[in-house]
Backbone as CSV, one residue per row, in Angstrom:
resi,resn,N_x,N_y,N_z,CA_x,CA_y,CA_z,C_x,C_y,C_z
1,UNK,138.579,141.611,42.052,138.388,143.025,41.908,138.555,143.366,40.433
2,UNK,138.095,144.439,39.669,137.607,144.633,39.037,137.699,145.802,38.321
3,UNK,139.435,146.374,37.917,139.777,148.014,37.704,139.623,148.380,36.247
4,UNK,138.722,149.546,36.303,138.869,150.071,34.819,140.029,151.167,35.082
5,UNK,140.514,151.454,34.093,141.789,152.426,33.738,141.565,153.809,33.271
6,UNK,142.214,154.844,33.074,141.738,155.958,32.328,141.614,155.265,30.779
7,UNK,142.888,154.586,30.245,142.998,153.951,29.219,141.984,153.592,28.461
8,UNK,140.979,153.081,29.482,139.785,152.014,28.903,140.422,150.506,28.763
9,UNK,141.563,150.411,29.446,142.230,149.112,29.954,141.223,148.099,31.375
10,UNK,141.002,146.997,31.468,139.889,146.373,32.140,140.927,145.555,32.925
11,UNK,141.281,145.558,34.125,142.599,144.272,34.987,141.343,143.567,35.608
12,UNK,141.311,142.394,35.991,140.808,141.480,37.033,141.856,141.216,37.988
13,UNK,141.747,141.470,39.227,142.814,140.660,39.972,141.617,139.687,41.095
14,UNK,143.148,139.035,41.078,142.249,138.149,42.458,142.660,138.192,43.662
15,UNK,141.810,138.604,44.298,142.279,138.969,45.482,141.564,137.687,46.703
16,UNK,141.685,136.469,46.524,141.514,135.065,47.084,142.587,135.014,47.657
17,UNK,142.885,135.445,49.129,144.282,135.333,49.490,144.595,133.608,49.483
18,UNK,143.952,132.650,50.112,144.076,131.498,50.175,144.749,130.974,48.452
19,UNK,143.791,131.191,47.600,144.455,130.974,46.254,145.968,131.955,45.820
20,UNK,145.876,132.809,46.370,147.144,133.198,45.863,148.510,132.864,46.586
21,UNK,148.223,132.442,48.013,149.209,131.720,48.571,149.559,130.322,48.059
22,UNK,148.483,129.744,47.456,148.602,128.248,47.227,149.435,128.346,45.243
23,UNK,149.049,129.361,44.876,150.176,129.847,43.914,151.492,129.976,44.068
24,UNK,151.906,130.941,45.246,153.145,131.329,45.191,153.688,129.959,45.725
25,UNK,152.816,129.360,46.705,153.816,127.810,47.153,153.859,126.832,46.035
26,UNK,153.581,126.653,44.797,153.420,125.893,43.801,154.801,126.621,42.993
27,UNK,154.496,127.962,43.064,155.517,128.614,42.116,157.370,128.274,43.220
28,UNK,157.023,128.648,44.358,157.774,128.253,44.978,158.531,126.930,45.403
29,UNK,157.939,125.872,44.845,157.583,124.307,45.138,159.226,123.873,45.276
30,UNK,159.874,124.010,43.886,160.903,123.296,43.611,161.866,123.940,44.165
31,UNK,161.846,125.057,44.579,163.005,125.911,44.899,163.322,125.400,46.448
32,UNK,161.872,125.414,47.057,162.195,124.924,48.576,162.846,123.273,48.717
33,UNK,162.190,122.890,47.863,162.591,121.362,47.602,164.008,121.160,47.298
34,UNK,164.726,121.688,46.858,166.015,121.041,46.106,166.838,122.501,46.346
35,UNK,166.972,123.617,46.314,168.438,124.295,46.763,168.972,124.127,47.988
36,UNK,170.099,123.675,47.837,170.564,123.456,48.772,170.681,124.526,49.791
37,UNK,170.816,125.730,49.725,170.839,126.878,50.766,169.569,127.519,51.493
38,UNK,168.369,126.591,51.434,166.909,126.625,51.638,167.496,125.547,53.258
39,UNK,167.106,126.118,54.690,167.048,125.612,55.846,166.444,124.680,55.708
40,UNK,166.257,123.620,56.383,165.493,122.435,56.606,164.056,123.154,57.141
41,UNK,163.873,123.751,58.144,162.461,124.413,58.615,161.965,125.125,57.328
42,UNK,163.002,125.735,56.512,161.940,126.951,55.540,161.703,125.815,54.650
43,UNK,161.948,124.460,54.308,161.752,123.606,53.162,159.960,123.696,53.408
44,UNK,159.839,123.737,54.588,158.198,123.219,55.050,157.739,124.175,54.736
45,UNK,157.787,125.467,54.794,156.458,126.605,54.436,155.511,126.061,54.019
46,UNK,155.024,125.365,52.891,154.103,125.399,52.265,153.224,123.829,52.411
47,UNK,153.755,123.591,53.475,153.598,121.623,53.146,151.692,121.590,53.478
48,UNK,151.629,122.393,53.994,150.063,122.343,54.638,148.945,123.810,53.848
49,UNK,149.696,123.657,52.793,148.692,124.873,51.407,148.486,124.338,50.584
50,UNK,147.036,124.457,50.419,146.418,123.988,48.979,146.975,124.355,47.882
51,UNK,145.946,122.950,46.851,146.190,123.197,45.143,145.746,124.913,44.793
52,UNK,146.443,125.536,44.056,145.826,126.708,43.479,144.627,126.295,42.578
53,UNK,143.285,127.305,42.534,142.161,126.974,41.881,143.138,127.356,40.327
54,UNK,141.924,126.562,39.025,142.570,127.062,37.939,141.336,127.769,37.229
């Protein structure tokens, strides 16, 4: 998507939900992996989400 501003400011967002989930589980990666106060079930969220496009 594609917002112009009053500004004359130009945003792109992406609105690829699939890619933006496969972001936040990348961004999320290590945290599920290794704190210890992360459940054994929530470690998995992401085990079955794609690479984020670049």
């Amino acid at each position: 998507m594609l917002l112009c501003e009053i500004d004359n400011t130009v945003r792109l967002w992406n609105l690829d939900l699939d890619d933006l989930l496969a972001r936040g589980c990348a961004w999320v990666h290590d945290y599920l992996k290794n704190n210890r106060s992360v459940q054994d079930e929530d470690r998995k969220l992401c085990d079955d989400v794609g690479t984020p496009r670049r």
